[in-house]
C-alpha positions as CSV (number, residue, x, y, z in Angstrom):
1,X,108.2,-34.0,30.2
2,X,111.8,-34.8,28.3
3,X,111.8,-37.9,26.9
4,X,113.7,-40.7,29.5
5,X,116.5,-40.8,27.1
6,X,116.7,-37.1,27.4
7,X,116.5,-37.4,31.4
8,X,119.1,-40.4,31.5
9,X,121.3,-37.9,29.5
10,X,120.9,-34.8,32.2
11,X,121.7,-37.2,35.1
12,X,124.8,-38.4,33.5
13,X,125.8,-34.4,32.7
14,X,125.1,-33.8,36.9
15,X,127.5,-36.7,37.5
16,X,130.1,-35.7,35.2
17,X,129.8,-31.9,36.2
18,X,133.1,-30.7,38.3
19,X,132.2,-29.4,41.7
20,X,129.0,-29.7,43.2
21,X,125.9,-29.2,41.4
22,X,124.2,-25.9,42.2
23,X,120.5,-26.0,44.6
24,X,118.2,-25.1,41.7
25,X,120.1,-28.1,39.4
26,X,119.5,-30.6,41.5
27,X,116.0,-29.4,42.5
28,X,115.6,-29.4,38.5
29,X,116.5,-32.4,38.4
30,X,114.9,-34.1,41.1
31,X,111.6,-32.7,39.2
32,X,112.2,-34.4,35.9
33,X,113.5,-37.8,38.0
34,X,109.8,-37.9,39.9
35,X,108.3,-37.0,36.1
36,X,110.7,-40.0,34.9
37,X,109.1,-42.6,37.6
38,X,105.7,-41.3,37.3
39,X,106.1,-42.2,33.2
40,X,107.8,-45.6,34.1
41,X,104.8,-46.2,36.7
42,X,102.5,-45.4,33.9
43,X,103.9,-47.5,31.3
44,X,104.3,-50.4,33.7
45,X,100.7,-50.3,34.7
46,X,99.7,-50.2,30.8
47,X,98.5,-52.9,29.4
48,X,100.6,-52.8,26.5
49,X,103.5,-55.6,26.6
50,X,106.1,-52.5,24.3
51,X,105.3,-50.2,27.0
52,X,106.1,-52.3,29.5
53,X,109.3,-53.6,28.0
54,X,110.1,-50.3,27.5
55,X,109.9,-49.0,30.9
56,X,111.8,-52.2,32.0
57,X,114.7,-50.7,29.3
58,X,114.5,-47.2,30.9
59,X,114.5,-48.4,34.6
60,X,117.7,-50.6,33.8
61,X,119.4,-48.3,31.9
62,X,119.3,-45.7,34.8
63,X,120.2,-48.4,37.2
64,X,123.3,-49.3,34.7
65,X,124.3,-45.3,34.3
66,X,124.0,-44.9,38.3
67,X,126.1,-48.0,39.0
68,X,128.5,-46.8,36.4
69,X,128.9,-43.3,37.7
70,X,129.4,-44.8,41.4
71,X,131.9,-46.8,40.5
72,X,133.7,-43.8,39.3
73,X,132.9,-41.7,42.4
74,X,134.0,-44.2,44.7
75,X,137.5,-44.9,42.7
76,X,138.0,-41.1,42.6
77,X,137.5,-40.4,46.3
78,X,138.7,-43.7,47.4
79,X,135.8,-44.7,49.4
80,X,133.6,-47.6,49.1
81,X,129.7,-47.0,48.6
82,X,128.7,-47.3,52.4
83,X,131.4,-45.1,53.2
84,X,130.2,-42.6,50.2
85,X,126.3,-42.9,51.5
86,X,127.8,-41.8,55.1
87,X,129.9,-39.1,54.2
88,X,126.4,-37.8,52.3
89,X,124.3,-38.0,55.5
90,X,126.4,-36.0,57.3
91,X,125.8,-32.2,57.0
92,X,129.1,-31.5,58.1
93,X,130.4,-32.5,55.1
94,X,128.2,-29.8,52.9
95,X,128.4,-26.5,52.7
96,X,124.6,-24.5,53.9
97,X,123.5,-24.7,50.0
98,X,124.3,-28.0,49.5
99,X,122.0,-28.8,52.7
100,X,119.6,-26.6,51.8
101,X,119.4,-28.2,48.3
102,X,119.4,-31.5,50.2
103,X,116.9,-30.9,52.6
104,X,114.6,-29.3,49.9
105,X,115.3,-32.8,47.9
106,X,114.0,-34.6,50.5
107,X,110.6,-32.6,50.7
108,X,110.5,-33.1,47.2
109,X,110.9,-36.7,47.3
110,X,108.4,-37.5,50.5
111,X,105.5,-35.5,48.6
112,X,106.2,-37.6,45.6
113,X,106.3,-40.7,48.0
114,X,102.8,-39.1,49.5
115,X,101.2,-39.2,45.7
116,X,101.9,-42.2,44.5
117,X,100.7,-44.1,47.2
């Protein structure tokens, strides 16, 4: 697994990329982002105090770089977050790989789900 600095630092790439990200990037990085929370869940449930303040740095550090880089989508594009989030759910608005990416995503992200529980 990449360290999370080294994850934190692919997701801000994908954001700053021109143009959609292609299917096998995002399914890349939808891998290293369940590895990410499967190393945060890990550290959290440690009973280390540095491990857990650490994975309280990481999480809030991606939750700082994701707010940043919406901010920056929604000035670009002129929509507001909900409107952003709505124009995402509708598959009119992607092209067949982008759905296909998203779709895969999705599978990705309910088998994680199904782990972890």
């Amino acid at each position: 697994m990449n360290k999370p600095s080294s994850y934190l630092d692919t997701l801000n790439q994908v954001f700053d990329e021109a143009g959609s990200p292609s299917k096998d990037k995002v399914l890349g990085l939808m891998d290293e982002t369940m590895s990410f929370f499967r190393e945060i869940k890990a550290k959290l449930e440690s009973d280390d105090p540095a491990k857990q303040k650490e994975a309280y740095e990481e999480t809030m550090e991606m939750k700082r770089l994701l707010e940043v880089k919406m901010q920056a989508l929604s000035q670009r594009t002129g929509l507001d977050l909900s409107q952003l989030a709505a124009f995402a759910e509708d598959p009119s608005n992607l092209s067949p790989e982008e759905q296909s990416a998203l779709e895969e995503a999705k599978s990705r992200l309910q088998k994680f789900q199904e782990e972890t529980i």
